[in-house]
N, C-alpha and C positions, 0 to 999 in steps of 0.2 A: 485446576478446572478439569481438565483431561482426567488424571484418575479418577477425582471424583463424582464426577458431572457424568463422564462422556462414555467412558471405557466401563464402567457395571450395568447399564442400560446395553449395551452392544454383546458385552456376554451372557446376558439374559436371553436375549436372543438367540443366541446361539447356544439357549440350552440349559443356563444356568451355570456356562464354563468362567469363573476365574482366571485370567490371563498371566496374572501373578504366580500361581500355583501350576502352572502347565512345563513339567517336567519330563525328560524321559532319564531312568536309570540305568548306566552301563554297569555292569556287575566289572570287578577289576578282576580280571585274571590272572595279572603276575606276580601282586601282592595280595594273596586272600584274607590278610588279616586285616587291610584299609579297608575304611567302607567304600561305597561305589561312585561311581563316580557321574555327578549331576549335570546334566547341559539344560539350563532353563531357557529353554525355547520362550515361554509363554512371557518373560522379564523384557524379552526381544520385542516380540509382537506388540506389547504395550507402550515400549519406546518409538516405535514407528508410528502406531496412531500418534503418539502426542507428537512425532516429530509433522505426521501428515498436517494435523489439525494444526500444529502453530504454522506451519507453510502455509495453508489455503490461508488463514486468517490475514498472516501478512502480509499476503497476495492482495488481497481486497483492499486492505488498511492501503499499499502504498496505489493499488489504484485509486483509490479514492481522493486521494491526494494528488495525482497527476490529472484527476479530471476536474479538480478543485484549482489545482494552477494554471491550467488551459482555460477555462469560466476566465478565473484573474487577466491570465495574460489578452483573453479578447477584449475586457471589459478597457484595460489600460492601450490597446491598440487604438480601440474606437475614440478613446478621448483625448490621444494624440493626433487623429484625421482629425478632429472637430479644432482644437486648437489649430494646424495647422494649413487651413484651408486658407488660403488669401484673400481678402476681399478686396473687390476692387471700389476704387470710390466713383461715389455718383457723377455726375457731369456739375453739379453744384461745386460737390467739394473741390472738383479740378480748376472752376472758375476761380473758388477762391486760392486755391493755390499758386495759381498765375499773379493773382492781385496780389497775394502777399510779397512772391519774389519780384515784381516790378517796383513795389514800394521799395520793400529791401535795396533794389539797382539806386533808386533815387536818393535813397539817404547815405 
């Protein structure tokens, strides 16, 4: 995606530069019969955008996922308050809970 997509749009911009082909050549001095000698700067430059653009992306991808598990983890907090809330019983239920253990005593 990077070379394709991202990195020919960006050297247009700047001109219609190829980042691929961005060379400087040092002529060799101590063997003149090699050729010279290439430092491709511009192979550099294009590895750093892709390297940039896959960092930011995976910045976001695993934010997106730590605020996807914070949503979860609230959603599973609140539905452990609501199970865990006690209720207390009415004055009914307690009457009958007395009646039942008094029977209970008698049999």
């Amino acid at each position: 995606m990077v070379d394709d997509i991202v990195t020919p749009p960006l050297g247009l911009l700047l001109g219609g530069v190829d980042f691929v082909n961005l060379t400087i050549k040092m002529k060799n001095f101590v063997y003149e019969k090699q050729p010279p000698v290439v430092i491709r700067y511009g192979k550099f430059i294009q590895t750093m955008i892709s390297f940039l653009i896959m960092a930011i992306t995976l910045f976001f991808v695993i934010k997106a996922i730590n605020k996807l598990n914070k949503i979860t983890n609230k959603s599973k907090k609140a539905a452990e308050k609501e199970v865990m809330i006690p209720l207390e019983p009415n004055e009914e239920i307690k009457i009958l809970c007395e009646i039942r253990d008094l029977l209970a005593k008698q049999s």
